[in-house]
Each structure stands twice: as C-alpha cells, then as structure tokens.
C-alpha positions in Angstrom: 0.0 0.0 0.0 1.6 3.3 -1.0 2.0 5.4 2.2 0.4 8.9 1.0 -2.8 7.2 1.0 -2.9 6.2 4.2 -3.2 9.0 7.2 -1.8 7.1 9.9 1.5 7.2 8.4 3.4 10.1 9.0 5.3 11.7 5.3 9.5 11.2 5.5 11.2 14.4 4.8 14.0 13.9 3.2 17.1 15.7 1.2 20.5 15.9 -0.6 23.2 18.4 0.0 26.8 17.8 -0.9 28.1 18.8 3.0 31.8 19.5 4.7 31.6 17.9 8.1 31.8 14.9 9.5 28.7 12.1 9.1 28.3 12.0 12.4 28.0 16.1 13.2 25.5 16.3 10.0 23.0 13.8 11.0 23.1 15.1 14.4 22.1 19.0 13.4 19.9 17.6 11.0 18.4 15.8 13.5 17.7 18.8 15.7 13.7 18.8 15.0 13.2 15.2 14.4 11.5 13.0 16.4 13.6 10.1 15.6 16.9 9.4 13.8 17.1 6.0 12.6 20.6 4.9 11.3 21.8 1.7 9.4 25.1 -0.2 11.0 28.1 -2.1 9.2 28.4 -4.0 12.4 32.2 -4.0 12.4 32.2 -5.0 16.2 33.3 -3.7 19.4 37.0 -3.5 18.6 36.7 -2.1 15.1 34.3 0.4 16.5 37.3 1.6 18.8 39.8 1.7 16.1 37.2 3.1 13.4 35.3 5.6 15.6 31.5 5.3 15.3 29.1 7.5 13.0 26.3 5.4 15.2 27.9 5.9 18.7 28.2 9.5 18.4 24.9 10.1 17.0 23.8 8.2 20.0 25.4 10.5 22.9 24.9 13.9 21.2 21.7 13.5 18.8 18.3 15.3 19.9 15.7 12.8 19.4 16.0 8.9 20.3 18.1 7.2 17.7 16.6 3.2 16.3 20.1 1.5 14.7 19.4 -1.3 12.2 22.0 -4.0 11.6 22.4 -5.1 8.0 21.4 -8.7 7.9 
C-alpha cells in the first residue's frame, strides 16, 4: 500500500546536500527537530568500532531525538 494514502502514516522528509563535516556532526544537526533518527550499522564490532570511531555511537550520545540503529542482515 503506497504510504500517501494512508493517514496514519506520518510523510519522511528527506534531502541531498553535498556537505563539509563529518557524518556524524551532520545527521546530528539535521536531526535537531526530528523525532527520531534512525541509522543503518556495518556492524564492524566492538573492537573495530574503537579503532574506526562510530558514525552510530556519536549520534547516540549527542543527537536530539532517540536514535533506532538497524543492523544489515
């Protein structure tokens, strides 16, 4: 069922924008007046995630809303 027909699902803003900063710091400003951030994992692991840094982690500590991660089956 397409989801513009139905009223109990809210519409998805979305948008493009070639940006400068980091993943992390965009997602979190864009994030300022959203009521959720939801966010897709690689699912490196704990000890990648150390070596890596964390798009996910940060956007968890600083982000506005509540933030839903998914990991990729």
């Amino acid at each position: 069922m397409d989801p513009s027909t139905r009223p109990d699902i809210p519409a998805v803003n979305s948008s493009q924008a070639p940006k400068r900063s980091s993943a992390a710091t965009e997602l979190i400003t864009a994030s300022e007046n959203a009521q959720l951030l939801v966010l897709g994992t690689c699912g490196h692991g704990e000890f990648a995630s150390l070596i890596l840094g964390s798009v996910s982690l940060e956007c968890i500590a600083h982000a506005h809303p509540p933030v839903l991660t998914a990991r990729a089956q």
